[in-house]
C-alpha positions as CSV (number, residue, x, y, z in Angstrom):
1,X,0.0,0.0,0.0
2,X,1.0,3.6,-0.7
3,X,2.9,4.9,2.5
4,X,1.7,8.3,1.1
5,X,-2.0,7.9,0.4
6,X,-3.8,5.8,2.8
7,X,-6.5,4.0,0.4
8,X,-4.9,1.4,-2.0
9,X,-6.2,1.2,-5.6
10,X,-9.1,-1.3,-5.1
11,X,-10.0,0.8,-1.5
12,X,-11.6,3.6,-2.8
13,X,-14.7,3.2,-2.0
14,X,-16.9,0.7,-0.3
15,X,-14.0,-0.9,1.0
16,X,-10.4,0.2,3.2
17,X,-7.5,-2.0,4.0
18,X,-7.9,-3.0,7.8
19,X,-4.8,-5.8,7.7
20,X,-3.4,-8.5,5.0
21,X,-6.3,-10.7,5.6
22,X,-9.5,-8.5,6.0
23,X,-11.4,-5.9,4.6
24,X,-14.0,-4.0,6.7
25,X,-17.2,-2.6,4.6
26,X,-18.7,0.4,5.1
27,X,-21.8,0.5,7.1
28,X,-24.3,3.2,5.8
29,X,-23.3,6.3,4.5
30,X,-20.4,7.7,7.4
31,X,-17.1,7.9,6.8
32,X,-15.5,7.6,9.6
33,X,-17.8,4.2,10.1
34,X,-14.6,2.4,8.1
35,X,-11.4,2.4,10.2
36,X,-7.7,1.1,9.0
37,X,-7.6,-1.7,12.1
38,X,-5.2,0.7,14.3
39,X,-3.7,2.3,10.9
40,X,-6.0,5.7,10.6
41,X,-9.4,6.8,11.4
42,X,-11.8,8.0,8.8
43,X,-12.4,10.6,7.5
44,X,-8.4,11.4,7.1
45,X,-9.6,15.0,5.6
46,X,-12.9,15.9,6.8
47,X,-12.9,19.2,4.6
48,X,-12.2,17.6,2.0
49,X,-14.9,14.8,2.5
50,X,-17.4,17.5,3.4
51,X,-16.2,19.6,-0.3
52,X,-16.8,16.2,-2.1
53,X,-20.2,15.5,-0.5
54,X,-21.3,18.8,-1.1
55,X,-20.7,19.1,-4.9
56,X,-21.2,14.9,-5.7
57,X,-24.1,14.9,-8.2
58,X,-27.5,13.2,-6.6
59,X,-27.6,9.7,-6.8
60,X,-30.6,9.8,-9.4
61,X,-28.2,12.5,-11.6
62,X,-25.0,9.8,-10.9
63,X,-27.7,7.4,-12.2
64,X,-29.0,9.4,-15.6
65,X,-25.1,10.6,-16.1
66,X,-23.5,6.6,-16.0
67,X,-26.6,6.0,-18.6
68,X,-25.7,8.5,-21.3
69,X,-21.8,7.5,-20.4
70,X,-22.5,4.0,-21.3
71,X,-24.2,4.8,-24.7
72,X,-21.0,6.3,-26.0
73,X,-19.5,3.7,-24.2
74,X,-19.9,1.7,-27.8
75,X,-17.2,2.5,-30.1
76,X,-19.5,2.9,-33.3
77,X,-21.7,5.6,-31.2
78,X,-18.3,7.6,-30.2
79,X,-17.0,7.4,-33.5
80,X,-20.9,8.7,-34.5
81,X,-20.7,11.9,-32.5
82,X,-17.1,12.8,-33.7
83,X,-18.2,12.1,-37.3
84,X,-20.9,14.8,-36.3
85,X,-18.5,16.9,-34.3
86,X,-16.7,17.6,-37.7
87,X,-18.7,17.9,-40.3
88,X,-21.9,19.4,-39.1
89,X,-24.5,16.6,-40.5
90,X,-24.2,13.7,-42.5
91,X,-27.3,10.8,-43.4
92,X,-26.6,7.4,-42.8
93,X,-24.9,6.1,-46.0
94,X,-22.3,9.1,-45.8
95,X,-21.5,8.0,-42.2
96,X,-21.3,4.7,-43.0
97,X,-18.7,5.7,-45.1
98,X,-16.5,7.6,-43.3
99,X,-16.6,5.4,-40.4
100,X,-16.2,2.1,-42.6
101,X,-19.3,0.4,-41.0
102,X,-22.7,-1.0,-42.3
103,X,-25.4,1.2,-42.7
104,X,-27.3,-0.8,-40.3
105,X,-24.4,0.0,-37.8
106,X,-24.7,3.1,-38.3
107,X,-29.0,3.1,-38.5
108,X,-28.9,1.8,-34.9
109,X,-25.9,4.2,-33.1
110,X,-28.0,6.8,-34.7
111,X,-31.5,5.5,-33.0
112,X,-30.0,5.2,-29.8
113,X,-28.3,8.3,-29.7
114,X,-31.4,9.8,-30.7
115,X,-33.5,8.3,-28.3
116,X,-31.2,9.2,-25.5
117,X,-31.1,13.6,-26.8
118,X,-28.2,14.1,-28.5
119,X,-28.6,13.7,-31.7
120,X,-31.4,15.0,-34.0
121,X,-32.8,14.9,-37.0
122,X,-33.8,16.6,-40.3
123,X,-35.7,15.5,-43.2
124,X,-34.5,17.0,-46.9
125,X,-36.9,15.6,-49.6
126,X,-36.1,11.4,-48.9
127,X,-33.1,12.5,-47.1
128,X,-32.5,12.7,-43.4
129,X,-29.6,14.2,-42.0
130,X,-28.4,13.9,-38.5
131,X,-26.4,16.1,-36.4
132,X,-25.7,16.6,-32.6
133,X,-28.5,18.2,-30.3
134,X,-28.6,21.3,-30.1
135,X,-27.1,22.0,-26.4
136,X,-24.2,19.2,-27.1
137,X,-21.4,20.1,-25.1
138,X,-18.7,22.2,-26.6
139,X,-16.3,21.5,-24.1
140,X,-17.3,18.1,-24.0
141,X,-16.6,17.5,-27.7
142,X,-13.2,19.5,-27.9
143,X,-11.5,19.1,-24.8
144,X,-12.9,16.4,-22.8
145,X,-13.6,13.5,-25.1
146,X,-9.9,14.1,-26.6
147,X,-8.2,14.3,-23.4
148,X,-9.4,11.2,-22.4
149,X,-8.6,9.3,-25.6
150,X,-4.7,10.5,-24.6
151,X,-5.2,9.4,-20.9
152,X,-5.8,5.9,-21.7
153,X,-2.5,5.9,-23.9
154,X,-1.1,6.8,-20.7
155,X,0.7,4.2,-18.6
156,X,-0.9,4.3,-15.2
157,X,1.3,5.4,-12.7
158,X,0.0,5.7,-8.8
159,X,3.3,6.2,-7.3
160,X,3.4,9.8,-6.7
């Protein structure tokens, strides 16, 4: 464990290292319910725990963000909304094309993304383009979405 930081990796959380053997879970919603078996007492920062409790998103808002989070958790539906993030609108055959997947591929990224908000719709004679929602994120789509793609390149590297 890091001498430094007194959670390991896999303690965040629910769980804190009590000795070798154990692991002591958390009982309700108090930090300083979980102790470290004579190693610290919880909280270790209570301004900082009180910071992060005051400005966690609600447990129904954690519950709507992890949902929208998981649809571009599919790599045709990110690859979708950067295709979008470029060039404005494009229909389905056109994306197909510039993401080098099936039209049906692309048909269904596009209904689920629609269904969840964030992209819409627009009918030109038999075409239909589709673009993000209005509202889509700016920072979202040039700083955050990037930046993460680099992270994960990253090697991980707890030791500080």
């Amino acid at each position: 464990m890091d001498q430094h930081h007194p959670h390991s990796r896999t303690g965040v959380g629910y769980f804190s290292v009590v000795n070798d053997e154990e692991l002591v879970r958390a009982r309700g919603d108090e930090p300083d319910q979980i102790t470290g078996g004579g190693r610290h007492q919880h909280p270790v920062d209570p301004r900082r725990v009180a910071m992060a409790r005051e400005r966690l998103p609600s447990a129904e808002e954690g519950d709507r963000l992890t949902s929208v989070l998981s649809l571009m958790a599919d790599p045709t539906r990110a690859r979708l909304l950067y295709a979008l993030d470029v060039v404005d609108e494009l229909c389905v055959g056109d994306l197909a094309l510039a993401l080098s997947v099936s039209e049906d591929a692309v048909s269904y990224g596009l209904r689920v993304l629609r269904t969840a908000g964030l992209v819409t719709r627009r009918k030109e004679g038999r075409i239909v383009f589709y673009r993000l929602a209005e509202g889509f994120p700016e920072p979202l789509r040039q700083h955050c979405l990037r930046q993460l793609i680099e992270m994960s390149r990253a090697p991980i590297d707890d030791e500080p």
